[in-house]
C-alpha positions in Angstrom: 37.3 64.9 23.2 33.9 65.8 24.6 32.1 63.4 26.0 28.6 61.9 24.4 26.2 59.5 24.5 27.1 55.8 24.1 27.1 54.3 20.9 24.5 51.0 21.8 26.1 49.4 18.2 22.4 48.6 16.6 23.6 49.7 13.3 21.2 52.0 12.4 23.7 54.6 10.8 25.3 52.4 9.1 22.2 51.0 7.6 21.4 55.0 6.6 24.8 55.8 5.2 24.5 56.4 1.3 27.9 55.8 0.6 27.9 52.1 2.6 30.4 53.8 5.2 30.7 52.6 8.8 30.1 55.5 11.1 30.2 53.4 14.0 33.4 52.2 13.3 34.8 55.6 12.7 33.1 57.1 15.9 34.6 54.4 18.3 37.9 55.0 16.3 38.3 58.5 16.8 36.9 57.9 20.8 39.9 56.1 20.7 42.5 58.6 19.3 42.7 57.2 15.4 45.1 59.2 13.7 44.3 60.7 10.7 45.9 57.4 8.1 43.8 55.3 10.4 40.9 57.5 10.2 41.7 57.8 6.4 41.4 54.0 6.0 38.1 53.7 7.6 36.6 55.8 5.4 36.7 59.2 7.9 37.9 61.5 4.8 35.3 60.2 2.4 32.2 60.9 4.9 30.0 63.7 2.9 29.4 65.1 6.2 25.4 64.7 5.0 24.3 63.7 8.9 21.9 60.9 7.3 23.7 58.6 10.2 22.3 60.9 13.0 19.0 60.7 11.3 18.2 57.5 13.0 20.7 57.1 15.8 18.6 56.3 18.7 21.5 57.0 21.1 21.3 60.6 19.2 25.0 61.1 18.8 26.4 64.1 16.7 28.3 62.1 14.6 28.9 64.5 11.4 30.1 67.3 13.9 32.6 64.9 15.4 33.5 63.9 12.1 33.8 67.1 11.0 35.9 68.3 14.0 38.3 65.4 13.9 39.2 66.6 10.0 39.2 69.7 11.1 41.9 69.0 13.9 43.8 66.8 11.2 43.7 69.5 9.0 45.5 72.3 11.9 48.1 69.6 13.0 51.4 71.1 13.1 50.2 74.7 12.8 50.7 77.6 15.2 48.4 80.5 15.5 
């Protein structure tokens, strides 16, 4: 995982999110390896991918590209090229 900017946990994307998701929680769980049921129950797979959590992340994280990348990689697991 590539490394980025701290989360400082003020809640702003989660006060942003229009579907009341918790991208903190989902950034710090796929920081920490989440697999993709765990990422499932947090809400990872329901994320429109809209970046209206970045909007007002003062910390500036990319949060829908990891997003996106983490179901990207769950989607390629157990494929070859």
């Amino acid at each position: 995982m590539t490394e980025h900017p701290r989360c400082i946990n003020c809640l702003a994307c989660v006060e942003a999110c229009p579907r009341g998701l918790l991208p903190n929680i989902m950034f710090h769980a796929i920081l920490h390896d989440a697999d993709e049921a765990e990422a499932a129950a947090i809400g990872l797979l329901r994320c429109g991918l809209c970046r209206t959590c970045e909007s007002g992340c003062p910390a500036g994280l990319p949060l829908a590209d990891v997003f996106a990348a983490t179901r990207a990689g769950f989607g390629n697991k157990g494929r070859t090229s």
